[in-house]
N, C-alpha and C positions, 0 to 999 in steps of 0.2 A: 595251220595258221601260224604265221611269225607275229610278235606278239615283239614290238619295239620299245624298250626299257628309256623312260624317264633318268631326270639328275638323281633324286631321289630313292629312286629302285636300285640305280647303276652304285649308290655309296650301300645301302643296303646286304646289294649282291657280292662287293667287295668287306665287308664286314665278316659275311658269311665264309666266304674264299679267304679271309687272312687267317681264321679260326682254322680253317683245311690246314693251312702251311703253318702253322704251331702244331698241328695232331702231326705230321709228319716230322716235324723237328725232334719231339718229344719221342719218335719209334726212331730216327736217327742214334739216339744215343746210347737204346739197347740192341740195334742189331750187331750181333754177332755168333761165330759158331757153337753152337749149345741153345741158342735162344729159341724159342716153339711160334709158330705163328700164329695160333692161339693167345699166346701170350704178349704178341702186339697186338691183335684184336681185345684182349680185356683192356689193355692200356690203354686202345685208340676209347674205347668204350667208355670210360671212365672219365677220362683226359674231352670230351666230345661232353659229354653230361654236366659234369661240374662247370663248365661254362657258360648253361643255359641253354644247350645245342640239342638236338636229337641224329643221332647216327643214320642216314637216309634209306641206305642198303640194307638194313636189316627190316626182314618182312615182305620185301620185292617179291612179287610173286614170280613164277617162268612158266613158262607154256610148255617145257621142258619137263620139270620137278616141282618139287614144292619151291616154297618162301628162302631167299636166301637166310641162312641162320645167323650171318653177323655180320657187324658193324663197320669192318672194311675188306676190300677183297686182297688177298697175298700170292700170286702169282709166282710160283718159283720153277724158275731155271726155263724148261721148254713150255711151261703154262704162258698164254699170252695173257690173258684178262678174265676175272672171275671168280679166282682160286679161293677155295673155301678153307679157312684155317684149318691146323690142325694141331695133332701134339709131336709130331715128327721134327726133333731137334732140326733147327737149319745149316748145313755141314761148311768149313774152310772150301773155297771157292764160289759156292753157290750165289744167284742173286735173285732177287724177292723184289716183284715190284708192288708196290702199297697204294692202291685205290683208296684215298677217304672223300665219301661224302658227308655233308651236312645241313643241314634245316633251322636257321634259326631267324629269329623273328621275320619269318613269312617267306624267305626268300635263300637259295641253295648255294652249298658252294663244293668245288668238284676237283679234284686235284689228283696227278698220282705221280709219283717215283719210283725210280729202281736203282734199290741199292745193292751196294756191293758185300755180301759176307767174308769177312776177312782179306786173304791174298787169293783176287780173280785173275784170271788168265790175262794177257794182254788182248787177247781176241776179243774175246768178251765188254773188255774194257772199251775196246774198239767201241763196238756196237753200240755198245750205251753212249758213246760220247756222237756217235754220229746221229741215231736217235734224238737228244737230248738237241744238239742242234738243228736237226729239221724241224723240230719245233717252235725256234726261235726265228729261224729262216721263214714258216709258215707265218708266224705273227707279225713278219718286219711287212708281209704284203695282205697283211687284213686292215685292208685301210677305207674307206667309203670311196666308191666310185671302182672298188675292184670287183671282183666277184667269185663266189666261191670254188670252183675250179680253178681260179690261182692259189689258191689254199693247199687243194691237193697235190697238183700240179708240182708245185714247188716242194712237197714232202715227197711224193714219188721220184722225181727226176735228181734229188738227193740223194735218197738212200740206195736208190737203185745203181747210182753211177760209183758206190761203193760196194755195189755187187749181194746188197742185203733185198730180204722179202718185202712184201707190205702188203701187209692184210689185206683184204678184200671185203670179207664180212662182214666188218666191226665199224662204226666210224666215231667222230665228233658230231656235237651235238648242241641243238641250244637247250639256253639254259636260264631259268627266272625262277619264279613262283615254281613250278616242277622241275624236278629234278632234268627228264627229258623233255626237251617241248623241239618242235621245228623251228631251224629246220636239221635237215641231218649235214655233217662234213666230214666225208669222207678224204681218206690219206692220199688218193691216186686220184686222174684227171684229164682236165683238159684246161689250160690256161683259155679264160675269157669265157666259159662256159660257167653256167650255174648261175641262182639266186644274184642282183646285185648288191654287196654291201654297204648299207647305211646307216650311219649314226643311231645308238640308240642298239644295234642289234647285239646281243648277249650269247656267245658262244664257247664250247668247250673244244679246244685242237688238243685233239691226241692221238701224235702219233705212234701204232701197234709194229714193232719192224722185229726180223725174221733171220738170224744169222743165216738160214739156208732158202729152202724155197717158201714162198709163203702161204701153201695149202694149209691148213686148220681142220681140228673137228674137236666135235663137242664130249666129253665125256659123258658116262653111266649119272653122273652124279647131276645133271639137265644146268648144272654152269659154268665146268670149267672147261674155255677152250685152248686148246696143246697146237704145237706144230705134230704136221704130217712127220716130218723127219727125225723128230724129236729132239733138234738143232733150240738153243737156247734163244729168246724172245726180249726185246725191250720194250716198255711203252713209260713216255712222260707227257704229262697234260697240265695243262694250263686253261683256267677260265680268265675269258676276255674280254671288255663292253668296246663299242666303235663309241669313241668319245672325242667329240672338237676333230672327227676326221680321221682319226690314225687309231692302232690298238693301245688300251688301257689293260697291262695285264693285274689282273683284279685278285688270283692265288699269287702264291711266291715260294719260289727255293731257295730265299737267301738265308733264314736259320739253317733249314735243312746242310745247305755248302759250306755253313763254319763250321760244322761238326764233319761232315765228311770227307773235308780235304777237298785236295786235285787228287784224286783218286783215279780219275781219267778227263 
């Protein structure tokens, strides 16, 4: 059931989602080589609570494993999504992408980045920057009157034409009152296929892309999932309302990009 978001709800859900893009502003400024990614989950934790939030991810259960254990997920290098912190310094080159959720008064907000530790590769750098833009390319045609398959459409026929993966498994997602609700939006497609989009609908686009091919699988641990080739992963997301017809994006990376440069 798609569950179509009021004025109300949509300033709500962007309250929520501005809260995400200060947690991730605030792990912008200690990531670097040395740093544990435990030690941005106590931050995001911390940082997520003193504001009156509750960290959403933490407790999820999985059909996989137990409950995840914490408050945002850290995905580094070949991990695509899920990555469970740890105390494993993060090394010169490496990149980390930082899922935060959050819950506050009644309503979620959903965001993630990947940042660069230290001096990345240019490849790398690539990747993220191509990434990073099918995602804005996906939001310029989430408009009412399109429909969800030009969403994916448009993230697959990007990334791919720079010769990167795209997940299959994982997708976007809507978004309100739960954390996940329908419908699902996935990275790949068919333009003029899928759901139509209309005002009022509340979604998460995040595109999962693949420096190599883009098989996945699940580790021992029931959340974190890796490339097959073990080839390095981006994903950046954005939560969105269809507002007055066009996309309203409702998270943001603009603290996030004062602190991290043109990095790429």
């Amino acid at each position: 059931m798609v569950y179509l978001k009021t004025e109300d709800e949509i300033e709500l859900l962007r309250k929520a989602n501005m809260l995400v893009g200060d947690v991730l502003a605030e792990v912008a400024k200690i990531i670097k080589p040395g740093v544990t990614t435990r030690q941005i989950d106590q931050l995001a934790d911390t940082f997520i609570r003193d504001h009156g939030a509750v960290p959403t991810f933490k407790g999820v259960p999985s059909p996989y494993g137990g409950p995840f254990p914490s408050s945002v997920c850290t995905s580094v290098n070949e991990q695509v999504v899920h990555g469970i912190p740890t105390d494993t310094p993060l090394k010169e080159g490496d990149i980390v992408s930082v899922d935060c959720g959050t819950l506050l008064d009644g309503f979620n907000g959903d965001s993630c980045y990947t940042f660069c530790v230290g001096d990345v590769s240019p490849e790398t750098k690539q990747l993220l920057k191509v990434t990073k833009e099918s995602l804005y390319l996906a939001i310029d045609v989430a408009v009412a009157g399109h429909r969800l398959g030009d969403i994916g459409y448009t993230v697959q026929q990007y990334c791919e034409k720079h010769g990167y993966g795209v997940v299959r498994e994982l997708a976007g997602h809507g978004i309100g009152r739960e954390m996940h609700e329908d419908p699902l939006v996935p990275n790949y497609g068919h333009r003029g296929n899928g759901m139509l989009i209309k005002n009022g609908l509340c979604i998460a686009i995040e595109p999962m892309i693949t420096m190599g091919k883009h098989d996945v699988y699940l580790l021992s641990d029931g959340w974190t999932v890796v490339t097959r080739d073990h080839k390095p992963a981006a994903h950046f997301e954005h939560t969105i309302a269809i507002h007055h017809g066009k996309a309203d994006i409702l998270s943001s990376f603009e603290e996030v990009e004062k602190i991290e440069g043109t990095l790429y």
